[in-house]
VOGU-3710 file (C-alpha; in Angstrom, 3 decimals, decimal comma):
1> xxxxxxxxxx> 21,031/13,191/5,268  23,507/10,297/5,934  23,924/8,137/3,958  25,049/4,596/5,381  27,141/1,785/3,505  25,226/-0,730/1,925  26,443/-4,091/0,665  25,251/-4,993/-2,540  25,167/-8,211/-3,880  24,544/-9,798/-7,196
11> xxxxxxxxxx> 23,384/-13,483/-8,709  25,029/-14,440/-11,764  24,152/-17,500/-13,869  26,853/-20,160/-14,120  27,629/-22,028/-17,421  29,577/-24,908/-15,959  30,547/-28,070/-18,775  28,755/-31,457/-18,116  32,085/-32,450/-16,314  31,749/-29,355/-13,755
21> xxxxxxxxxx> 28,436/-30,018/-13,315  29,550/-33,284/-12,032  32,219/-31,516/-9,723  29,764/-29,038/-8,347  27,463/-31,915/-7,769  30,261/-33,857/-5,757  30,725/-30,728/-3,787  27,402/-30,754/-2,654  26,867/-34,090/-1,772  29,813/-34,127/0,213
31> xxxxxxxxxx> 28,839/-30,511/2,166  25,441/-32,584/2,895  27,008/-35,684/4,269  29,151/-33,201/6,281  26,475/-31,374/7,442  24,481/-34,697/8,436  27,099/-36,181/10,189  28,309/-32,725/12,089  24,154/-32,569/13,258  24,434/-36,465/14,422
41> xxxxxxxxxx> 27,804/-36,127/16,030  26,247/-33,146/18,527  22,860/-34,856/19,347  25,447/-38,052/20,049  27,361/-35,831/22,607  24,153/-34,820/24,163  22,487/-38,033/24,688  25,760/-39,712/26,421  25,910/-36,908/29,004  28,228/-34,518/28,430
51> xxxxxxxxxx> 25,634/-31,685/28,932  26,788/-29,873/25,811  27,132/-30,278/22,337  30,049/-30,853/20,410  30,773/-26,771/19,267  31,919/-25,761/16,082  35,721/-25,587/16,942  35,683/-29,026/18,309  34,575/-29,567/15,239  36,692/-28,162/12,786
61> xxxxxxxxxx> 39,537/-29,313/14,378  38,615/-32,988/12,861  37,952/-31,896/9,640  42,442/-32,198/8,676  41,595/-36,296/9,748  38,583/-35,848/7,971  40,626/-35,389/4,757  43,257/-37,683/5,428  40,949/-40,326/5,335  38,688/-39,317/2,888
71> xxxxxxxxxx> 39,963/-38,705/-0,583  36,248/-37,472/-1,485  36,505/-34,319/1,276  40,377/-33,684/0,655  39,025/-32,711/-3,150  37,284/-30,338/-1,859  38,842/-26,920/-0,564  38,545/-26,615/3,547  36,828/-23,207/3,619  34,127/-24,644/1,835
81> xxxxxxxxxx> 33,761/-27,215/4,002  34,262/-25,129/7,027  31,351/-23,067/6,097  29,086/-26,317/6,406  30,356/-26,585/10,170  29,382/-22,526/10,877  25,870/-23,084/9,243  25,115/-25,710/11,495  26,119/-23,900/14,427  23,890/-20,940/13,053
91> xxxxxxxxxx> 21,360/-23,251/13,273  21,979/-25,141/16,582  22,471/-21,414/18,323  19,179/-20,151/16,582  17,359/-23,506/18,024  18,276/-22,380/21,527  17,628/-18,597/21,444  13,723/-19,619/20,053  13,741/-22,179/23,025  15,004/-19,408/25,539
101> xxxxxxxxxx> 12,518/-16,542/23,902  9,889/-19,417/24,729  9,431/-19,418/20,416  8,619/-22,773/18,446  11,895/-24,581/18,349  12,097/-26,084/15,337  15,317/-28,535/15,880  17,641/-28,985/13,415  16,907/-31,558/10,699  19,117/-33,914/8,797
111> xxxxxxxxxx> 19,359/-32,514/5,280  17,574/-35,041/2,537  19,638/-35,287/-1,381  17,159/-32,401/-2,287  17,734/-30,089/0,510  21,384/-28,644/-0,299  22,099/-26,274/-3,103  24,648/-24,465/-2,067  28,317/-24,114/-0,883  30,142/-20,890/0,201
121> xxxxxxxxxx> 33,585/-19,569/0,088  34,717/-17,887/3,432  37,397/-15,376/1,107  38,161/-13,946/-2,362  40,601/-15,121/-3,381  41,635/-18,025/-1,007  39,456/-20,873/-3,171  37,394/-18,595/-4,819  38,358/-15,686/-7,769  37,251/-14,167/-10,883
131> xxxxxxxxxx> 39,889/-14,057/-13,494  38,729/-12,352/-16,754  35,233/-13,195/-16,725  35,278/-16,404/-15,571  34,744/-18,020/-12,350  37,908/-19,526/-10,691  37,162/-22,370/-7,984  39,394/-23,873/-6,051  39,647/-28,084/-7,210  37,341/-27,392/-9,641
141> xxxxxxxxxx> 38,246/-25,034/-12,480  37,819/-22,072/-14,166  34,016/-21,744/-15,282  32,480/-20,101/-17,626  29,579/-16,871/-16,107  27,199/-15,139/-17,993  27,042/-11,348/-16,988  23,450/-10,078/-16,910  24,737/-6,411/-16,383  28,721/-4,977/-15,250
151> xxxxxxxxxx> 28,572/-2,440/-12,798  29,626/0,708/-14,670  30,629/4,278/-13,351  30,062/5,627/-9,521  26,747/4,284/-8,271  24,875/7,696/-6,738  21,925/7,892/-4,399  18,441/8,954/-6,071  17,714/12,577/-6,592  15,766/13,332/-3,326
161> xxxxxxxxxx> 12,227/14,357/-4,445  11,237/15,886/-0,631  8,188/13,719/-0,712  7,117/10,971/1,764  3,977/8,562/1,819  2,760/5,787/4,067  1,773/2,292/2,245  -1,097/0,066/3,446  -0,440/-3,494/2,168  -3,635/-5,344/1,003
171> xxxxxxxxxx> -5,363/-8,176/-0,792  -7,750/-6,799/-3,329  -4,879/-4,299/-4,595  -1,407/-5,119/-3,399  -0,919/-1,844/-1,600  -2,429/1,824/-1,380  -0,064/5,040/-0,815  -0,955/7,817/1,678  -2,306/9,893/-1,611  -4,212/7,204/-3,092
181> xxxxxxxxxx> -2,388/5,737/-5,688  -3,179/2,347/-5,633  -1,046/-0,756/-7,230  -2,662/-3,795/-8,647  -2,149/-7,152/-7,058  -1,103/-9,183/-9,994  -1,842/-12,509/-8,408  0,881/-14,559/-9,848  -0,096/-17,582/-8,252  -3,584/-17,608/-8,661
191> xxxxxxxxxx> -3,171/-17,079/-12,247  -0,501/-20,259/-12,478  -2,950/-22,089/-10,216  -4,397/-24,493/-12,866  -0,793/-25,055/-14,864  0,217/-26,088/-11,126  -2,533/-28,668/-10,045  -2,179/-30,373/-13,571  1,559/-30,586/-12,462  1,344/-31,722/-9,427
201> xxxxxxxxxx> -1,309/-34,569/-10,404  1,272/-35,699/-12,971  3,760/-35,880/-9,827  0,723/-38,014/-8,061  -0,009/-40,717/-10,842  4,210/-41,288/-11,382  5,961/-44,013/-9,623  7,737/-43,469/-6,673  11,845/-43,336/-7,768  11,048/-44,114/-11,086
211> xxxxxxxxxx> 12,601/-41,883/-13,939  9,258/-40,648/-15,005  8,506/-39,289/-11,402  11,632/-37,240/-11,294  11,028/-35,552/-15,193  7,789/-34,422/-13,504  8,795/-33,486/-10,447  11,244/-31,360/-12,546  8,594/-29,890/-14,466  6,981/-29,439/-11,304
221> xxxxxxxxxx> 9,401/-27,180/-9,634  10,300/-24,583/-12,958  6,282/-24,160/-12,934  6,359/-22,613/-9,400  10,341/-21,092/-10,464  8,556/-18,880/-12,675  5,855/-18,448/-10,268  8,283/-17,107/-7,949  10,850/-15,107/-10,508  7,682/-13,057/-11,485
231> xxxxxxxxxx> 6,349/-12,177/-8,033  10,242/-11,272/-7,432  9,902/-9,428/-10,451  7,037/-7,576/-9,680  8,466/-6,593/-6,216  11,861/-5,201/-7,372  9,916/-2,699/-10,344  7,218/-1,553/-7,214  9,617/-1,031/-4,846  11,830/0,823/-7,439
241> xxxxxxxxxx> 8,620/3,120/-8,264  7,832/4,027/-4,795  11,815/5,054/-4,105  12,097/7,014/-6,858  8,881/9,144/-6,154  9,356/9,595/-2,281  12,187/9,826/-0,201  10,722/8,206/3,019  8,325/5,661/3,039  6,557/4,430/6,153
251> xxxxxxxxxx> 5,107/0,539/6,481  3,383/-1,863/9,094  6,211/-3,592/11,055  4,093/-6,914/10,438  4,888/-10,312/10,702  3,243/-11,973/7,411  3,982/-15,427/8,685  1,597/-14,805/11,703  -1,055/-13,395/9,149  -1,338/-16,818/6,921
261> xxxxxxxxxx> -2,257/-19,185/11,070  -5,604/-17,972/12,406  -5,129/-17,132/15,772  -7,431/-19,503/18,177  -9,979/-17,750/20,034  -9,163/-16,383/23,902  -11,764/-18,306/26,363  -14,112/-14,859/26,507  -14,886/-15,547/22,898  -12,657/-12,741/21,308
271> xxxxxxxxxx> -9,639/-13,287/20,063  -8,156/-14,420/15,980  -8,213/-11,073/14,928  -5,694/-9,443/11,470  -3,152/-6,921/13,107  -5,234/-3,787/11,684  -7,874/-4,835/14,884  -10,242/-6,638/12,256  -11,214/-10,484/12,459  -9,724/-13,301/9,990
281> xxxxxxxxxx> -12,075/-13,877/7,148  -11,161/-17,981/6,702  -9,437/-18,919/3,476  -7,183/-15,624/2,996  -4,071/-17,688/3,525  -3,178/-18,327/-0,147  -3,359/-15,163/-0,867  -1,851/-13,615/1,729  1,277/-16,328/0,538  0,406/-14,964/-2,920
291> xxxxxxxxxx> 1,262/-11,697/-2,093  4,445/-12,009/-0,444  4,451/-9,328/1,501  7,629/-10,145/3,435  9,901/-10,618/0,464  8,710/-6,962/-0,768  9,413/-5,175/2,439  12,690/-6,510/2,551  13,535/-5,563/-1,171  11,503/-1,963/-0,419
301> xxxxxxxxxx> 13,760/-1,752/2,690  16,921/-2,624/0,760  16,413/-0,959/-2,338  15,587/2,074/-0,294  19,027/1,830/1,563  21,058/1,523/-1,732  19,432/4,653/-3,576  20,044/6,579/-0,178  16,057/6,598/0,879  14,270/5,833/3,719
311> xxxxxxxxxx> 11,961/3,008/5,067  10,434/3,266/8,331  8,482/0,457/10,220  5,536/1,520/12,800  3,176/-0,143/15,180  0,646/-1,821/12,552  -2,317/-1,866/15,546  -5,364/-0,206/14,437  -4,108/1,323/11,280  -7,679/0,490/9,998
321> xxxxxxxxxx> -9,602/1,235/13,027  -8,321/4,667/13,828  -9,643/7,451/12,113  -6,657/9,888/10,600  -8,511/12,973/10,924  -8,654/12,987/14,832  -7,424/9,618/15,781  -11,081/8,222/17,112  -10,997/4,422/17,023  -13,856/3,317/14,951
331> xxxxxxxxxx> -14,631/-0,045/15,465  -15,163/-1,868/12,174  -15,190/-5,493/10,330  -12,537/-6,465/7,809  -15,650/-6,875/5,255  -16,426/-2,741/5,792  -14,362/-0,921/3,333  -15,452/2,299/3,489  -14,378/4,108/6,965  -16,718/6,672/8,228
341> xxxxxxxxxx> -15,910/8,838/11,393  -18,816/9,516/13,695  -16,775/12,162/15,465  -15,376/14,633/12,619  -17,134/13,144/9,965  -14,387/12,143/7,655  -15,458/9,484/4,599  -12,464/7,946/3,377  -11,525/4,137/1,656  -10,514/2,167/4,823
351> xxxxxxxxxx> -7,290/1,036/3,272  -6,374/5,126/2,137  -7,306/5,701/6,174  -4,712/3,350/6,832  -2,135/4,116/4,912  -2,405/8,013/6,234  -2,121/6,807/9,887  1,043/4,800/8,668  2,585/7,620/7,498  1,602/9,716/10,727
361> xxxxxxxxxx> 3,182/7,025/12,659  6,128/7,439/11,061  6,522/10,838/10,889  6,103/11,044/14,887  8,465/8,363/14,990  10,762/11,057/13,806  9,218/13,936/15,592  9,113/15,563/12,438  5,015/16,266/12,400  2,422/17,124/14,697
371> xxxxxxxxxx> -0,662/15,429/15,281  -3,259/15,423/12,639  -5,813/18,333/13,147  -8,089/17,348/15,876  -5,804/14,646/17,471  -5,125/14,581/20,894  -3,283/13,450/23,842  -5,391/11,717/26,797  -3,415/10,231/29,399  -5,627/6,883/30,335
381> xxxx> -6,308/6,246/26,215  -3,151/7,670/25,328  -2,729/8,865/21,657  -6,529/9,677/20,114
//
């Protein structure tokens, strides 16, 4: 096997003094303003004509005047700044790829005092260094980090096992292996639910910009922070299970996002159905949200990549439907949860069914099975 590099990355907590708060929350407001006024200056261009927008070299050309006349932007270092300038052109060039893929657009949008958390150093070193534990920024200072836990030793792939599996992701458990093994769905949300709507009414009843407002709105957002650290949680410790017990694992390449809109109807009457083939039930959207499916595929996928395993993506259509003992396609509604083959008789939990297929589906993907006993090839069906 080859391995391929990985970049690994790590989130440290920062234990900046009440003045560097201050700092970092200078630096911020200035990146926003930036940001803001870059997004205005482009749509400017546009409207008067030009044909184009300003780009992001045009751009950063001004940003030397920029800190000649602005004392506030010459405190901060330029590569942070510059940074602002290429993640509005990510943007802008991401706007017009969705228009020419004939996507949603979703234009840009000015960036409100509670929409910009971040800044970015383009280089070690150059504005940005560690220096005996401690964080050295450019302007601002040296500040203080606390290490959750140092990289020691040469990090080695996992032990290959020589086992593989397909996963079905679902609602009722979170997901269901090839063999299965099923893992609960811990509902994180759903079990915060009522903390939450108390919460939010307190948000409700407050003041608009009063002081009150903002301590609940506060309170408000570390309710669903924890929400979200223990679905994250829960994510990194499954997806560390399943790579340590198989070396490839095989999942629907779906698109969550399109899961939580029900589709509208085609003028025939069919139409709005899940991507396993079987029709929305109405008011699965908070817990398909609840789930998260797409954060843990990407942590499967990544945590798969660093421990030198494998995870394969594969046509999700039918998984449910088709029958993995000789590939009939058995018609059946998303509230049927047993699937039973009229052709070779097999009786098997719909979501085990699809999990099988997934992993057959990936293991053609890599020509490295056959078809399951009894499939077969017909040439105006295709796979059965």
């Amino acid at each position: 096997m080859v391995l391929e590099p990985v970049r690994k990355t790590f989130k440290e907590k920062l234990k900046p003094t009440p003045a560097q708060e201050r700092a970092l929350e200078a630096v911020l407001w200035r990146c926003r303003t930036l940001y803001n006024v870059a997004l205005e200056q482009r749509m400017t261009w546009r409207r008067r004509g030009q044909g184009v927008s300003a780009t992001r070299f045009q751009q950063e050309v001004k940003l030397k005047a920029i800190r000649e006349a602005y004392p506030e932007d010459a405190a901060i270092h330029s590569h942070v700044l510059q940074d602002v300038l290429a993640r509005l052109d990510k943007t802008y060039q991401a706007f017009f790829r969705r228009v020419a893929n004939g996507e949603k657009p979703g234009f840009p949008h000015f960036q409100g005092h509670t929409r910009w958390h971040s800044f970015t150093s383009k280089e070690y070193g150059n504005g940005a260094r560690l220096d005996n534990g401690a964080l050295v920024l450019a302007k601002i200072g040296r500040i203080a980090v606390r290490w959750s836990r140092p990289v020691e030793g040469t990090i080695q792939p996992v032990p290959p096992t020589g086992q593989e599996t397909g996963i079905d992701l679902r609602l009722k458990v979170f997901l269901l292996t090839a063999g299965g093994e099923a893992v609960a769905n811990p509902r994180h949300y759903r079990k915060g639910e009522k903390a939450l709507r108390k919460a939010q009414q307190r948000v409700s009843r407050r003041k608009k910009g009063s002081k009150r407002r903002a301590k609940a709105v506060a309170i408000l957002a570390k309710k669903h922070q924890h929400v979200r650290r223990q679905r994250r949680d829960f994510h990194h410790k499954t997806a560390r299970t399943l790579v340590r017990a198989y070396d490839t694992i095989s999942v629907e390449a779906i698109q969550p996002a399109n899961l939580s809109r029900r589709p509208a109807p085609k003028p025939d009457g069919t139409g709005g159905y899940l991507h396993n083939g079987a029709r929305r039930k109405a008011g699965l959207n908070k817990s398909i949200h609840d789930a998260g499916w797409r954060q843990f595929l990407m942590i499967l996928t990544f945590t798969a990549a660093c421990a030198g395993k494998r995870v394969e993506a594969v046509d999700p259509a039918y998984t449910s439907q088709e029958c993995s003992g000789c590939g009939e396609r058995i018609f059946k509604s998303l509230s049927v949860r047993t699937h039973v083959c009229t052709t070779c008789g097999l009786v098997l939990d719909r979501d085990e069914n699809a999990a099988k297929n997934i992993q057959w589906r990936g293991q053609r993907l890599r020509g490295l099975a056959g078809l399951p006993a009894g499939m077969n090839v017909d040439r105006r069906r295709g796979m059965r």
